[in-house]
N, C-alpha and C positions, 0 to 999 in steps of 0.2 A: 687388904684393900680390895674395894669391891671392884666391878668391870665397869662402872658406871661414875658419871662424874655430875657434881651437882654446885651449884654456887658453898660458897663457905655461912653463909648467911641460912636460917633458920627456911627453910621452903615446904611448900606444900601445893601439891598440882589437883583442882578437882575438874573434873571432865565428865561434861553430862549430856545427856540427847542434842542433837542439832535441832533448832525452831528458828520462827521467822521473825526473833523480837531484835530488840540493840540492846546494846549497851547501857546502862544505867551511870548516872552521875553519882558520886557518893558524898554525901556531906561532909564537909571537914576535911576531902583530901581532895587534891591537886591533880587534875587527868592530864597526860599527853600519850597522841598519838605514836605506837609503836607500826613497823611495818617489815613483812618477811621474818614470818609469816602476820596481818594484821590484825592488833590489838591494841588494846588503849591498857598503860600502865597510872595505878593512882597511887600516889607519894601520899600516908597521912600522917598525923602525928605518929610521935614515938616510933619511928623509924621502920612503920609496918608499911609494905609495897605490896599491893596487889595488880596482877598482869589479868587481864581480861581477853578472854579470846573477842572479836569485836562485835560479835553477837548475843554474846553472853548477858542472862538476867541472873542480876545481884542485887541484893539491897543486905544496909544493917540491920541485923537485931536487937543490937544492945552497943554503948560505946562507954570507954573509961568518961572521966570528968574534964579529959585535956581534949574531947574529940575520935579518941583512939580507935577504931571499930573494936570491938572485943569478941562478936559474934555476931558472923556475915551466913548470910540463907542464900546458897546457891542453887538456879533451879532449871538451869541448863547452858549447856556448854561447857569449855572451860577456865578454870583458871588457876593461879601459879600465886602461889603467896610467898610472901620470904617477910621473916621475922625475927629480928636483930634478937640477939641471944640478953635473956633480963628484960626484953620487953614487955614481961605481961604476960594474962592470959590472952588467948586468941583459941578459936573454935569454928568450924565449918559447919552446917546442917546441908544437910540435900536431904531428898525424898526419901533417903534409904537407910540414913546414918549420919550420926554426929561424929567429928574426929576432932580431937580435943589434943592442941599443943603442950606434949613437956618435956621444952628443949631437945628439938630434935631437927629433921629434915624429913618429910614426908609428903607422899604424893597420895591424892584420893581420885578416884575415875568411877564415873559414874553413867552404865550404859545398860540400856534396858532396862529387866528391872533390881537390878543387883546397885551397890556400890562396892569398889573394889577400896583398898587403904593399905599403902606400902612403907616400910619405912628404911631410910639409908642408914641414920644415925641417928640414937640414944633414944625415946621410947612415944609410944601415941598410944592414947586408949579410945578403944572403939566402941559403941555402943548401937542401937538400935536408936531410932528415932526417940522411944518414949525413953531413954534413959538403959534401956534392959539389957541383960546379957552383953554387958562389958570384956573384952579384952585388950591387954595390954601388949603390944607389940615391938619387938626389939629390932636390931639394925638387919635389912635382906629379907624380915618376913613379911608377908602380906597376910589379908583376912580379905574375903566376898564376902558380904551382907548382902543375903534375898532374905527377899522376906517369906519364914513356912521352914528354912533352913537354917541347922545353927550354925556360928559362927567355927571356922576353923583354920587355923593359925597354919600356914605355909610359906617354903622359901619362896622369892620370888628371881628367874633368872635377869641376866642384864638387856636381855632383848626388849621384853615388857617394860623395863623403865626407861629405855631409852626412846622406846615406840612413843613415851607420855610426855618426856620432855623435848620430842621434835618437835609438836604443836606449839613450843614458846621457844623456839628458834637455839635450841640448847642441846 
């Protein structure tokens, strides 16, 4: 058991540069306001919850036939996803890296100009923006993605994820 504790539910934390924008509505899911620390949580179909730090710019990329987002562009700030186990694909993009759901629990944090990708439980693949130099990450290890450097797969301690999930009050 690791030193860190995480919802039982499928999660995933991306955090990226601080700016001056809001919060974006998302089609098809249901916003309420969360507070301490604040953000706006959206419910949408097929049991996917995305937590929005209340700054944060998101929009979908793509969504199943039921509404479902299936791949959300995050592009600063951050945010907490949690993703019922058998939901589907789901997939993050930022500036720096894709991180692609299968079944697991994972955090992505994205500052300057690297994005970092952690995982608690069972696996994520990482990739580069255009797809390239993928790796597959297992439970405690992380991967930085800059861009010029390649990718490599290290533990990560419980300081660092715990540092990720105080921003969502966890």
């Amino acid at each position: 058991m690791r030193n860190f504790v995480l919802p039982t539910l499928l999660s995933l934390l991306v955090i990226l540069l601080p700016h001056a924008g809001a919060a974006q509505t998302l089609a098809g899911c249901t916003a309420t306001d969360l507070t301490d620390p604040p953000r706006i949580a959206y419910q949408c179909p097929g049991g996917l919850v995305i937590e929005a730090e209340a700054a944060a710019a998101l929009g979908i990329v793509t969504a199943a036939p039921d509404g479902r987002p299936t791949d959300v562009e995050v592009s600063s700030d951050a945010v907490l996803i949690e993703v019922e186990p058998g939901g589907g694909p789901f997939q993050i993009r930022t500036p720096h890296a894709i991180a692609a759901v299968r079944g697991t629990e994972y955090a992505v944090d994205v500052e300057g100009g690297k994005t970092a990708v952690f995982v608690a439980e069972g696996e994520v693949s990482v990739s580069r923006p255009d797809g390239s130099d993928t790796v597959v990450l297992g439970p405690g290890f992380g991967v930085d993605v800059t861009p010029g450097e390649p990718l490599v797969v290290r533990e990560w301690g419980a300081q660092r994820v715990t540092s990720l999930l105080n921003r969502f009050g966890r």
